[in-house]
C-alpha positions, 0 to 999 in steps of 0.5 A: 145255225149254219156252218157260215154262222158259225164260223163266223161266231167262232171267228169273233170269239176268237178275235176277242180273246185274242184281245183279251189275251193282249190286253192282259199282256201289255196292262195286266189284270187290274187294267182289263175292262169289257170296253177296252176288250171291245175297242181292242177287238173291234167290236161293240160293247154289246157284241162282245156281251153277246159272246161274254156275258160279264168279265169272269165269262170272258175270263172263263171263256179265256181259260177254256181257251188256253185250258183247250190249247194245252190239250191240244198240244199234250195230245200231239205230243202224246202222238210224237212220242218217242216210246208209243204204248210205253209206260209213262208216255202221258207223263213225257208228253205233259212235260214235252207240251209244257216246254212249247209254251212260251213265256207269253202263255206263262204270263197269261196264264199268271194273270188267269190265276190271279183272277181266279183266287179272286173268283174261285167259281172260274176254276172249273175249267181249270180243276176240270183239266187238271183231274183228267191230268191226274187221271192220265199221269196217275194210271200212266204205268210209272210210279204215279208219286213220280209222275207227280213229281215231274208234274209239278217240276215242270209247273214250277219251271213254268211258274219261274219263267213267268215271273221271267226267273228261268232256271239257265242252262245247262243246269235246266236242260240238265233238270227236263233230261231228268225228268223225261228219264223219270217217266221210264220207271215203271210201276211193279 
């Protein structure tokens, strides 16, 4: 495969789910069909299933997607840190990349759930990521029932602002100034 083709493999791939991500935006989950996905992004029905074989590979291939994004970010923020090579800079760059979603992402990634409880096999990406997560946050140099605490704080801060129920300030700046102070507590 040529770098052209590929580029333009990539570029279709993309254009689709980006109009799988704004067809779950504007209509949720219930109203996202392959031929709407197609119509949306410009491309035949047999085009689309060139790329994504059925609506869980295309689900799948959003996941992935949005799965890679969060990697990205978390990794950038792992190389901004404010304190390189102290203990816990993993756990202060997952929360730093959870707060540069918006609520956008969030509503995404609820409707990306929900099509997963109703398919478990689409959780692998998922599962896969969540264990390098773990993985990194648990050997961090913090406390690691810590380090899970200030995970699943900031899950929840994203779980209420997709559900548009976000914790005000000062009150939430107050909760990630707590939560960052967390991630200097070192293991024994």
């Amino acid at each position: 495969m040529t770098d052209t083709k590929h580029s333009a493999v990539r570029t279709t791939r993309q254009v689709i789910l980006q109009a799988t991500m704004d067809g779950l935006l504007e209509q949720g989950l219930d109203s996202l069909t392959l031929d709407a996905v197609a119509q949306r992004a410009g491309v035949s029905k047999g085009g689309l299933l060139y790329h994504f074989p059925s609506k869980d590979a295309l689900i799948a291939g959003l996941a992935k997607y949005l799965t890679e994004e969060f990697e990205t970010t978390m990794q950038e923020e792992f190389a901004q840190d404010d304190a390189p090579g102290t203990p816990g800079q993993w756990t202060r760059s997952y929360v730093r990349a959870a707060l540069r979603f918006n609520r956008q992402t969030m509503v995404l990634i609820a409707n990306l759930s929900a099509a997963m409880t109703r398919n478990p096999n689409l959780l692998e990406t998922a599962c896969d990521h969540e264990k390098l997560i773990q993985k990194r946050l648990l050997s961090d140099g913090i406390d690691p029932v810590l380090a899970t605490i200030v995970q699943l704080a900031m899950d929840g801060l994203w779980f209420a602002d997709s559900l548009n129920l976000p914790l005000k300030d000062p009150l939430r700046s107050q909760v990630i100034t707590t939560l960052l102070a967390m991630t200097n507590t070192q293991t024994d």
